[in-house]
N, C-alpha and C positions, 0 to 999 in steps of 0.2 A: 196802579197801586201807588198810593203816596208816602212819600219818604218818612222816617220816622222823625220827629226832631226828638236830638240828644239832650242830655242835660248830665251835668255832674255834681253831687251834692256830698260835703262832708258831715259826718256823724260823727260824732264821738259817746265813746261808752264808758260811763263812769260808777264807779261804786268802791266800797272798800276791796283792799285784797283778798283773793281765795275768793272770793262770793260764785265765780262762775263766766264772769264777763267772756272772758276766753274762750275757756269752752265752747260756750252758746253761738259764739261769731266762728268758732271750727266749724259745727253740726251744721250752722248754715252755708259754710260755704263748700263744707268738702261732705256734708249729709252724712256724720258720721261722729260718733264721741270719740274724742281723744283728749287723752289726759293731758292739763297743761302743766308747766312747771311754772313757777311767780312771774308775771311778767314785769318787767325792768323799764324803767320807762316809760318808753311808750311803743306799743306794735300799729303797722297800718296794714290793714286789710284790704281788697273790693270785692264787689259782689254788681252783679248786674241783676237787671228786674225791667220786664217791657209792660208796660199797663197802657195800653189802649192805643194811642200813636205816638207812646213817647217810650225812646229809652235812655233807661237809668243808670247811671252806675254812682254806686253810692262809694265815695273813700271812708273806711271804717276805723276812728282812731280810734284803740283798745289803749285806754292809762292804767297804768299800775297805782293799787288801791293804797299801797304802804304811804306812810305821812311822809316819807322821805325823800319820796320823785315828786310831791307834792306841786313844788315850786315850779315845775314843769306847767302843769294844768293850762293855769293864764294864758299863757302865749300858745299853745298849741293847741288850747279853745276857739284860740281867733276865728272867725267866720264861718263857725259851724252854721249848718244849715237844720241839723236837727242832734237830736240829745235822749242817749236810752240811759233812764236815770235810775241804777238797777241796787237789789238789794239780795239778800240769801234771808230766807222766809225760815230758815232754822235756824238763824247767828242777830238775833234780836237788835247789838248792837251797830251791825248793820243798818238797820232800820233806822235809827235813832242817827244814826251820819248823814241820811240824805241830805237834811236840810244845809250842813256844808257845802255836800257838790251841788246842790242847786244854786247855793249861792256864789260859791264861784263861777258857774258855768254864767249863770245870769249876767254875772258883772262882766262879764269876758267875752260874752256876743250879742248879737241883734236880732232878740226877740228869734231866738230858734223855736222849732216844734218839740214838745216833751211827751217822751211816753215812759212811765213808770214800770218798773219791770222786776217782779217775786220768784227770782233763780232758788233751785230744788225741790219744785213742787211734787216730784217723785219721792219727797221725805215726808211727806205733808200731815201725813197718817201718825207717824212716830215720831217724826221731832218737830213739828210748827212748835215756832215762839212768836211768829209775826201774826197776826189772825188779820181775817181778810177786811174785817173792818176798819182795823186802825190803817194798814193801808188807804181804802177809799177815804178815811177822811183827811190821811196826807193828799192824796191825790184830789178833792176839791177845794182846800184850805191854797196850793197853790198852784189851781186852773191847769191841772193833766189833762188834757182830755180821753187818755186812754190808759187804763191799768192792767197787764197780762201776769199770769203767771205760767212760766216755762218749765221745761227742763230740759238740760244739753244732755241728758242719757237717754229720754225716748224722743226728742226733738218734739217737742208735745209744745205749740203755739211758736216756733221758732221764724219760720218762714213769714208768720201770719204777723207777726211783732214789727219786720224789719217789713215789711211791705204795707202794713199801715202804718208806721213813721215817716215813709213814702209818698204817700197818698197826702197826711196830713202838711210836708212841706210844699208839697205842688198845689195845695188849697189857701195853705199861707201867702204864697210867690203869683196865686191866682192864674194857675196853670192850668188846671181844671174846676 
């Protein structure tokens, strides 16, 4: 049997405040909702993930969405290796922010992998204000290759989200 080789890659997850970011990175790591309180800062997470003969462990930097830890971002962007660039699909002007975190994340690492990401799709029915086309065409206007929408109360694409931003940085890094 041949050893696995290891690899460790940072993420960070950004979006405005309350969107869910939180959440979502709970459901995945402890399989379960729980309610967060504002996050401060910034939180760091791990999660491990084995795909094929490699395993993963991802460090998961969770930033607080408020303008005010803002100044944070930059420097604890540094060397990200991938980016869930996440919105709340029922808080419109969410949406309308990404193109901030993208630009800061951009300016602040080297060519990380992006996955776009539409938190409360369990609202979708009753309160969308985002609709799924204005996201796809943020998401080709700057080259995502992948757009999910979740939800941290039924964990509905959770797993499936952080395991192709996965995939995508080990195809960037030419790992597979």
């Amino acid at each position: 049997m041949s050893q696995l080789k290891k690899f460790v890659f940072k993420i960070v997850v950004v979006g405005d405040g309350g969107i869910g970011k939180s959440t979502m990175i709970q459901r995945l790591i402890t399989g379960r909702f729980i309610e967060q309180k504002i996050t401060i800062g910034t939180d760091l997470a791990s999660w491990s993930i084995n795909l094929d003969d490699l395993a993963i462990r991802l460090q998961i930097w969770d930033f607080a969405g408020e303008k005010r830890f803002r100044f944070f971002l930059p420097n604890y962007s540094r060397g990200a290796d991938g980016c869930l660039l996440c919105y709340d699909i029922t808080r419109y002007t969410s949406f309308q922010n990404l193109q901030e975190w993208y630009d800061i994340i951009k300016e602040n690492t080297s060519n990380p992998g992006y996955v776009l990401v539409g938190g409360k799709v369990d609202l979708a029915d009753s309160r969308r204000t985002v609709q799924l086309e204005e996201a796809e065409e943020f998401q080709n206007e700057y080259n995502i290759p992948y757009h999910f929408e979740t939800s941290s109360k039924s964990g509905y694409k959770t797993n499936e989200i952080f395991e192709t931003l996965t995939r995508l940085i080990l195809k960037k890094r030419n790992l597979i």
